[in-house]
N, C-alpha and C positions, 0 to 999 in steps of 0.2 A: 535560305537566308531567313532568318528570325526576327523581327522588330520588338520596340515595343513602342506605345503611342500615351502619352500625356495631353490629355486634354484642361486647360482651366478656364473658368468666366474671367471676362474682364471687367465685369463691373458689379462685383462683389461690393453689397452682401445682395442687391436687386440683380436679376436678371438682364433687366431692359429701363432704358433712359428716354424719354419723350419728349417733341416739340407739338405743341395743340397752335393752333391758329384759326383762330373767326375773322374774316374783314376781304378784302377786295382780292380776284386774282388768284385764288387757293392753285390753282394748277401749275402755276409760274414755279415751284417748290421743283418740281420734278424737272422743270429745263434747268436750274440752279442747281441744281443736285450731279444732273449728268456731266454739266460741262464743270462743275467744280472739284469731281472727285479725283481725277486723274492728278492736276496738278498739285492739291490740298496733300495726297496720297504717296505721291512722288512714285505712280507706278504708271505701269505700261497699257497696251490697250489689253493682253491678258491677262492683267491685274487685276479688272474689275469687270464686270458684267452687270447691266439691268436684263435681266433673263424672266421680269414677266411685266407689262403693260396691260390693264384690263379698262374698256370704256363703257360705260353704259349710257347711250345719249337719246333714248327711247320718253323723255319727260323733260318739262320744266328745270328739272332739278339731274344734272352728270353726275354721277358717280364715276370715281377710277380709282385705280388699284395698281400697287407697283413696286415692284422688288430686286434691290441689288447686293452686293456681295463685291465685297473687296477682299485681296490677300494682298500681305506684306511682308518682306522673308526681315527677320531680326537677325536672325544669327543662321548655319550653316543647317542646323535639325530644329528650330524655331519659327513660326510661321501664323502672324495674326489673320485673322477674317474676321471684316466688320459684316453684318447683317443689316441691312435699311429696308424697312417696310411702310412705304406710302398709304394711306386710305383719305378721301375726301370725296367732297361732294360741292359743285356748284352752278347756281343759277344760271340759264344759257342764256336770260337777257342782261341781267341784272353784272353779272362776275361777282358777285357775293356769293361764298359760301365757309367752308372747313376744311381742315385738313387734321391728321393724326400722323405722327413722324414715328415713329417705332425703331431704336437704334439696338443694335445687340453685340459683343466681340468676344472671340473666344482665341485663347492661344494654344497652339496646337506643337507640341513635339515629337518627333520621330527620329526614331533612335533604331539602326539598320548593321547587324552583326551576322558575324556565322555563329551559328544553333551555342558551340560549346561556348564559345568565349562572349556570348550575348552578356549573361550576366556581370561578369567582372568586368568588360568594357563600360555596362552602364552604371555600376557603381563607381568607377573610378569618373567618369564624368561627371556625374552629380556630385560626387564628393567635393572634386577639385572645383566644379565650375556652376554648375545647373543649380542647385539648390540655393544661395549666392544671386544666381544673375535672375533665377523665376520672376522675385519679387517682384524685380526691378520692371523685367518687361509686363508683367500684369501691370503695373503703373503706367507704363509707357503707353501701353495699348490704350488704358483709361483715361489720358490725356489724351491723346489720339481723337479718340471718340468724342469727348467731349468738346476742344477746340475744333474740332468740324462741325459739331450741335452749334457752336458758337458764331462759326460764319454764317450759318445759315439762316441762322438768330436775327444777326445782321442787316440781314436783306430784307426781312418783315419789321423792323424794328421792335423785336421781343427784348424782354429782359435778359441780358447773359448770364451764364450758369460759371458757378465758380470752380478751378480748375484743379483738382488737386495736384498736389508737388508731386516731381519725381525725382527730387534732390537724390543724393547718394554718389556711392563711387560710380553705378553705372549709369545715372540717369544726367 
């Protein structure tokens, strides 16, 4: 069996989208983060995974480090992953410190034929429907992303970031 695989950013024309935070509590980020993603996500418990936690509590001043990954199925061969990369650091008397949010999504298609008819099936896909629905879900996914930057916003009392539309037929 033969695939092929389209991968696109979601948050074109940049990479990556950030929340920076200075002030009380920096580590509270990461229990908001765990217990918001599932329902914010509307996935399951193998939906998402934080698959690294790092502490350093060796000084005055913690460092930790922390990384999750969400998947979201959009359509049948469609399928976003957001990227979350915590870093901060804070006072072990004080709970003064920082944090760096590092957000990233990419959407991912897979497309699954026998060898000969690989290619006419994925042309007639994309004709009729994929090229059409791409935009729409790189939109989707980028509002995605961004109204979860937004909750989280929330809870530190940051500035919110403004949401681009995902008007159209499919959004």
């Amino acid at each position: 069996m033969a695939k092929i695989e389209v991968t696109d950013e979601c948050l074109t024309p940049e990479k990556y989208t950030y929340i920076r935070y200075t002030g009380k509590d920096p580590w509270s980020v990461a229990e908001k983060i765990t217990e918001k993603i599932r329902p914010f996500f509307h996935v399951s418990a193998s939906g998402t995974n934080n698959w690294r936690l790092n502490w350093d509590i060796t000084g005055d001043v913690r460092t930790f480090y922390s990384l999750w990954w969400v998947k979201k199925d959009f359509s049948r061969f469609t399928q976003m992953k957001v990227d979350l990369k915590l870093q901060g650091e804070q006072h072990k008397d004080t709970k003064m410190g920082k944090f760096s949010l590092q957000f990233s999504g990419t959407l991912i298609t897979k497309f699954k034929a026998w060898g000969p008819l690989l290619r006419t099936a994925w042309y007639m896909y994309s004709y009729l429907f994929y090229n059409r629905a791409r935009r729409q879900y790189i939109k989707r996914c980028q509002s995605t992303i961004y109204s979860f930057k937004n909750e989280l916003k929330k809870e530190f009392g940051l500035e919110e970031t403004e949401i681009p539309s995902t008007g159209g037929t499919f959004g």
